[in-house]
VEXNU-205945 format. One record per residue: x, y, z of N, C-alpha, C in turn; residue number from 1; residue in one letter. Coordinates in nm, 3 decimals, m for minus. Each point is the difference from the previous one (the first is absolute). Layout:
<atoms>
  n.east n.north    n.up ca.east ca.north   ca.up  c.east c.north    c.up   n res
       X       Y       Z       X        Y       Z       X       Y       Z NUM   a
...
</atoms>
This chain:
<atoms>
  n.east n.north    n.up ca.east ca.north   ca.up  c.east c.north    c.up   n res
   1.017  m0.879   0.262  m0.077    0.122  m0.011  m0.104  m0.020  m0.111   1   x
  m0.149   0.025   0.029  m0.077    0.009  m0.067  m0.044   0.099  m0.074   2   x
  m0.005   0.016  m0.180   0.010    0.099  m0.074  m0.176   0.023   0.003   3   x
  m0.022   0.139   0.005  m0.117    0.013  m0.028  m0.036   0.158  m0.042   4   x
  m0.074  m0.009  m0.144  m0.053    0.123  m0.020  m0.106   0.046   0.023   5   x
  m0.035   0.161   0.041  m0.067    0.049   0.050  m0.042   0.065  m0.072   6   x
  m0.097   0.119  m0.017  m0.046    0.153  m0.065  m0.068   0.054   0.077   7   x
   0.054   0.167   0.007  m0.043    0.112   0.100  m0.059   0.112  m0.085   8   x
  m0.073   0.069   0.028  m0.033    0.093  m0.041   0.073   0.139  m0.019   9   x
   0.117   0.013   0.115   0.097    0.105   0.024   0.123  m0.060   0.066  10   x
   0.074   0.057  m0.020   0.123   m0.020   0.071  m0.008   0.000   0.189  11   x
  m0.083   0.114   0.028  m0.018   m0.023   0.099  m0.053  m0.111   0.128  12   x
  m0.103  m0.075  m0.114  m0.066   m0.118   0.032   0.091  m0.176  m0.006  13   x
   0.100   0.088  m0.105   0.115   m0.196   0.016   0.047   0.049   0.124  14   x
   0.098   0.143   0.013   0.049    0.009   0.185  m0.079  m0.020   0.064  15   x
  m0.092   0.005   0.015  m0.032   m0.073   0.097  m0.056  m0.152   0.027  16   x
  m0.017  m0.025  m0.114   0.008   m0.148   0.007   0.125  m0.084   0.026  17   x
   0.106   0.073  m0.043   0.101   m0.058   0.021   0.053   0.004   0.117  18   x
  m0.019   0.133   0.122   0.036    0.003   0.106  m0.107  m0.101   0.037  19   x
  m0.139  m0.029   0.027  m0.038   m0.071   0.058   0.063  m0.210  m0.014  20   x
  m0.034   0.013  m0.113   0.068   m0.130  m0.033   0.193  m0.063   0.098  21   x
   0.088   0.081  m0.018   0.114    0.055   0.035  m0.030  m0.049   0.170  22   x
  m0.110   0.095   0.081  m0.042    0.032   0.140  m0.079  m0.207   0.020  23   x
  m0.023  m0.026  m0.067  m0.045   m0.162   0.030   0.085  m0.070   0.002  24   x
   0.163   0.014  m0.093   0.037   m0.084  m0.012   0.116  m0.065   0.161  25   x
   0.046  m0.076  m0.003   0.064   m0.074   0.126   0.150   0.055  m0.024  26   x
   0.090   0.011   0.114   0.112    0.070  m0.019   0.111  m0.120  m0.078  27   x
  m0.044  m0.103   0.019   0.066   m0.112  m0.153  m0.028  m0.016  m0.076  28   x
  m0.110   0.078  m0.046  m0.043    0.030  m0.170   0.071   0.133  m0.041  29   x
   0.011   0.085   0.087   0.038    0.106  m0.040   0.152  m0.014  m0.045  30   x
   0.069  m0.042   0.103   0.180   m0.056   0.013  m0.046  m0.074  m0.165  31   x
  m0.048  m0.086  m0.031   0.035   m0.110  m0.069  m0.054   0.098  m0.149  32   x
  m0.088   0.061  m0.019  m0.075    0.135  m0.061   0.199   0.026  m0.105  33   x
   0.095   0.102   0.146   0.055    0.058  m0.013   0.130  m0.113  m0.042  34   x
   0.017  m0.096   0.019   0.115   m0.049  m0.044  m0.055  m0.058  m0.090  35   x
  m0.114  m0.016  m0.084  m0.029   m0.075  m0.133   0.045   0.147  m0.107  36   x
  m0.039   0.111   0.092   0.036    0.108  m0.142   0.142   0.060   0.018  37   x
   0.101  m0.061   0.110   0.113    0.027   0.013   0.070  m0.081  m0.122  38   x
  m0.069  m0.133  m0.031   0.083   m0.103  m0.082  m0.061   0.054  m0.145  39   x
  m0.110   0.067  m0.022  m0.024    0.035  m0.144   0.082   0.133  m0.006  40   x
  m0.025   0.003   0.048   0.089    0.198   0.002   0.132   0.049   0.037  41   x
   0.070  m0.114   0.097   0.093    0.084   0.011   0.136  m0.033  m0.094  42   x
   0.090   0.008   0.074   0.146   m0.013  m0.071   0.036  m0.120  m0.083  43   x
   0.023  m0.039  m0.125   0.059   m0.127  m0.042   0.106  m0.045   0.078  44   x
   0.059   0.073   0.037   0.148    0.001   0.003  m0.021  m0.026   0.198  45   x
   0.123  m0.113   0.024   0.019    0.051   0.144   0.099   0.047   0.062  46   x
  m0.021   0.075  m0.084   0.119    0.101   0.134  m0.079   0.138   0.054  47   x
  m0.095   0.005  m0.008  m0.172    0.113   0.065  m0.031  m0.080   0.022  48   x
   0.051  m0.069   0.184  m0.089   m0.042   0.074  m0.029   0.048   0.070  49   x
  m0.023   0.120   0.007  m0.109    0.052   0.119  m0.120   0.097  m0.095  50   x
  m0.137   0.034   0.102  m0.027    0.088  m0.097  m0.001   0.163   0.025  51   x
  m0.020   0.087  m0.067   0.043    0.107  m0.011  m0.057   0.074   0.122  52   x
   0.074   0.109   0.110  m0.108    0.047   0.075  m0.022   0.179  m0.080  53   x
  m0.084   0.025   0.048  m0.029    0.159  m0.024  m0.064   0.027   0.089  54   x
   0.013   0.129   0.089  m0.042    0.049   0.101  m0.045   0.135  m0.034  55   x
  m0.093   0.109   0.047  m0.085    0.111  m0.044   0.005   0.098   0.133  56   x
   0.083   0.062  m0.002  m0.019    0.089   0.086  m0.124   0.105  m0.022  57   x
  m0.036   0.001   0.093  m0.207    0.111   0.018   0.025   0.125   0.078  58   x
  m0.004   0.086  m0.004  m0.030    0.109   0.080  m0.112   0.030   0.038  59   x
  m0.084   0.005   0.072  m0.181    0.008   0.066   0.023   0.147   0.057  60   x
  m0.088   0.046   0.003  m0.020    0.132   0.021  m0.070  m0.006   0.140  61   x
   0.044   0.081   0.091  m0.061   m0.046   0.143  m0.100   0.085   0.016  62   x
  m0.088  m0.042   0.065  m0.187    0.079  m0.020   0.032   0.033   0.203  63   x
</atoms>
């Protein structure tokens, strides 16, 4: 993974750089993206081998 800094004028302007950047990349950069920050971030320990799910229940209001 290649480190690189940027500067935005607003917050609004890195999202979207970042979604675009993100939207180029290949679905084995992304996988490989996500297991490079699984090994900085997650558990020392192995016995959390899986990772955590959380699910969001939504209620939408029907029009």
């Amino acid at each position: 993974m290649q480190k690189t800094v940027r500067v935005f004028r607003d917050f609004a302007s890195a999202d979207a750089a970042d979604r675009e950047e993100y939207a180029r990349m290949t679905p084995e950069e992304r996988l490989r993206m996500l297991l490079t920050m699984r090994r900085w971030y997650g558990p020392a320990d192995e016995s959390a081998e899986r990772l955590e799910r959380v699910l969001r229940v939504t209620q939408f209001e029907r029009r």
